[in-house]
C-alpha positions as a Python dict, from the first residue, in 0.01 Angstrom:
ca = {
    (1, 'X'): (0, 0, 0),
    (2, 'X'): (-194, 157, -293),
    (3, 'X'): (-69, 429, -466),
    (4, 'X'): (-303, 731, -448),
    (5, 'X'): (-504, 833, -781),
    (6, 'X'): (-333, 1133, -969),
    (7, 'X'): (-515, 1385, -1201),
    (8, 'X'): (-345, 1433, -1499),
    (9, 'X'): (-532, 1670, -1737),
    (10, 'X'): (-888, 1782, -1816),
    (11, 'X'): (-1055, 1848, -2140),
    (12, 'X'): (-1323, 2117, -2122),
    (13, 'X'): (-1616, 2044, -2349),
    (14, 'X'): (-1765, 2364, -2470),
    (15, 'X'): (-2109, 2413, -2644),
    (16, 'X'): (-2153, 2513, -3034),
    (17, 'X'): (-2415, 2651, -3245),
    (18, 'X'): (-2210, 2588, -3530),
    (19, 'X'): (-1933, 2345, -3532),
    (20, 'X'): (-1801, 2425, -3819),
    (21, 'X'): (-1787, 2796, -3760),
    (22, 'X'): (-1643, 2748, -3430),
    (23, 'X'): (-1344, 2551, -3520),
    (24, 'X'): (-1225, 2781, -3762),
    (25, 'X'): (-1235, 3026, -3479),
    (26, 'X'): (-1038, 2841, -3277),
    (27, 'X'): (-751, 2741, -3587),
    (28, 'X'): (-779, 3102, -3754),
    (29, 'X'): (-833, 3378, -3437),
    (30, 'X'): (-650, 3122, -3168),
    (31, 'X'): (-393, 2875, -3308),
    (32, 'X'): (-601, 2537, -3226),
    (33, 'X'): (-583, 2257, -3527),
    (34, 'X'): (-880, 2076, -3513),
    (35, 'X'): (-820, 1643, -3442),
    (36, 'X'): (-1112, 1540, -3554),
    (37, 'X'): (-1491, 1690, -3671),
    (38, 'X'): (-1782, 1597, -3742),
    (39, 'X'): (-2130, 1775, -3750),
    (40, 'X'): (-2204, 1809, -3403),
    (41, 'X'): (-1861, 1738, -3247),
    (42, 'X'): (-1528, 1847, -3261),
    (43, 'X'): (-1171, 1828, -3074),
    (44, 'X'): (-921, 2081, -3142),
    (45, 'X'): (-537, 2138, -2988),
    (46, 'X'): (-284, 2369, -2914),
    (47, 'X'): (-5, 2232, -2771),
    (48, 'X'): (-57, 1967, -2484),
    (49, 'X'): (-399, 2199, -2446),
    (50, 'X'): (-719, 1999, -2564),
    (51, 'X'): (-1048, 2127, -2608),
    (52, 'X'): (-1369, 1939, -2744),
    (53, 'X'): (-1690, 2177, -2902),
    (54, 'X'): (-2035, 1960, -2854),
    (55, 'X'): (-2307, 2095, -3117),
    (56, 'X'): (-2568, 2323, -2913),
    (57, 'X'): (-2787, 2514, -3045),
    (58, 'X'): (-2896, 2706, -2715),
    (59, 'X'): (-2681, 3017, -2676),
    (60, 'X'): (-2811, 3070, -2332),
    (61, 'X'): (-2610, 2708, -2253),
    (62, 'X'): (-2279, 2857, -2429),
    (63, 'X'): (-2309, 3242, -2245),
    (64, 'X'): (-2294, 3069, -1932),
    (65, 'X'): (-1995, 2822, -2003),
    (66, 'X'): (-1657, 2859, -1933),
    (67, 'X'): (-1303, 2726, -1891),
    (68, 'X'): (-986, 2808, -1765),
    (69, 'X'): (-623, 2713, -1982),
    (70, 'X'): (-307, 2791, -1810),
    (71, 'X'): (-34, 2892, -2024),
    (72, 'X'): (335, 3006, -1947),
    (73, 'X'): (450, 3332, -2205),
    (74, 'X'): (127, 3467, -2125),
    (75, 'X'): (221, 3820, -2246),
    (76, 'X'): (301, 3655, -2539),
    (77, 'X'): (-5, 3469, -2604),
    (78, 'X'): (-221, 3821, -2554),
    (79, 'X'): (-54, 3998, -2749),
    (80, 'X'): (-101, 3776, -3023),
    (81, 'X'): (-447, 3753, -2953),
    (82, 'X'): (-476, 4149, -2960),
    (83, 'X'): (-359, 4128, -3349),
    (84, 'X'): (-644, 3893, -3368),
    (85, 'X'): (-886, 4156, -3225),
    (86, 'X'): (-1035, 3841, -2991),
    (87, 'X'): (-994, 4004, -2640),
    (88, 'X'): (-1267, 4028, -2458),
    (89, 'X'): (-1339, 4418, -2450),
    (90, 'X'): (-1320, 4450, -2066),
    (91, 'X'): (-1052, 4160, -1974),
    (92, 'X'): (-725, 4352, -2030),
    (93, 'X'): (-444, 4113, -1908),
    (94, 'X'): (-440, 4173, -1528),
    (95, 'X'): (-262, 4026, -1188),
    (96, 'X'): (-582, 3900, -1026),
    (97, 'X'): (-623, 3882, -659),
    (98, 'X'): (-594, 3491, -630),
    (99, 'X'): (-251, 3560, -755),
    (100, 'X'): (-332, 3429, -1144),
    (101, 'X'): (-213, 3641, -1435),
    (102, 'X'): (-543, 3636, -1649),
    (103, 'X'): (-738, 3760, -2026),
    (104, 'X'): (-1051, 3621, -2135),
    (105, 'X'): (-1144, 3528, -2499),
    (106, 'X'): (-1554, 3502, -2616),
    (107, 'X'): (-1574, 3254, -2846),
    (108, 'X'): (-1841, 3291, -3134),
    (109, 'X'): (-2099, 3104, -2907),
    (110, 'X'): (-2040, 3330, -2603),
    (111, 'X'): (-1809, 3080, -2429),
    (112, 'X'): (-1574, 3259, -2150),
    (113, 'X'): (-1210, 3104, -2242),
    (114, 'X'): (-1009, 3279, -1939),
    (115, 'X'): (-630, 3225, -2026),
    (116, 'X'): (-432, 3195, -1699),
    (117, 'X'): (-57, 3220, -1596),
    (118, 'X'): (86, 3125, -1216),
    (119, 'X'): (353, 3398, -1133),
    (120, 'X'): (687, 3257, -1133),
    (121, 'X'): (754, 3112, -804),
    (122, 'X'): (985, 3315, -560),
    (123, 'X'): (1311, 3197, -400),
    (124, 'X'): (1278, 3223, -39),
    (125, 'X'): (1619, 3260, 119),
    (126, 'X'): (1707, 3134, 463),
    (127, 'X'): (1867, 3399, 679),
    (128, 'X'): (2139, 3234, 882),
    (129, 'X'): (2331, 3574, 1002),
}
């Protein structure tokens, strides 16, 4: 019998006026080191998080894109990012209603990065009285 196909990661590819620009975002305002860059292409990291800028020069493209990166310590993570001034103005860290604890970074292209956290699963006990 065959095994069935597992997904193991993704690696959002987000648009980029300027690559350049946009990867010292990511290393100076959010912690990324950059892999590997060229002029119209880039891959940066953060952990076992990896994220890939594509040069594009039409904002419209990059207003409209967006990716999700779940994270564990999230109240860690935004309040670092709050030092860094790089929350987006009306995404406060919140409990949504899917159950995700969730802030959202703009990038300097207008890309949506929406940092997630699962809540901590809860122990059900068994009654047995």
């Amino acid at each position: 019998m065959n095994a069935m196909p597992k997904f193991l990661s993704a690696i959002p590819v987000l648009p980029a006026a300027d690559i350049a620009a946009t990867t010292t975002f990511y290393e100076q305002q959010l912690g990324f080191t950059t892999d590997f860059q060229s002029v119209d292409y880039a891959s940066l990291r953060r952990g076992s998080i990896q994220l890939h800028l594509w040069q594009c020069r039409d904002r419209q493209i990059a207003e409209n894109s967006r990716c999700r990166i779940n994270v564990s310590g999230i109240t860690q993570l935004y309040d670092e990012y709050q030092t860094q001034n790089v929350i987006h103005p009306s995404s406060v860290l919140s409990t949504e209603p899917w159950g995700l604890r969730e802030f959202t970074v703009l990038d300097p292209n207008g890309n949506c990065v929406i940092f997630a956290e699962s809540p901590a699963p809860t122990t059900r006990r068994d009654r047995t009285d």
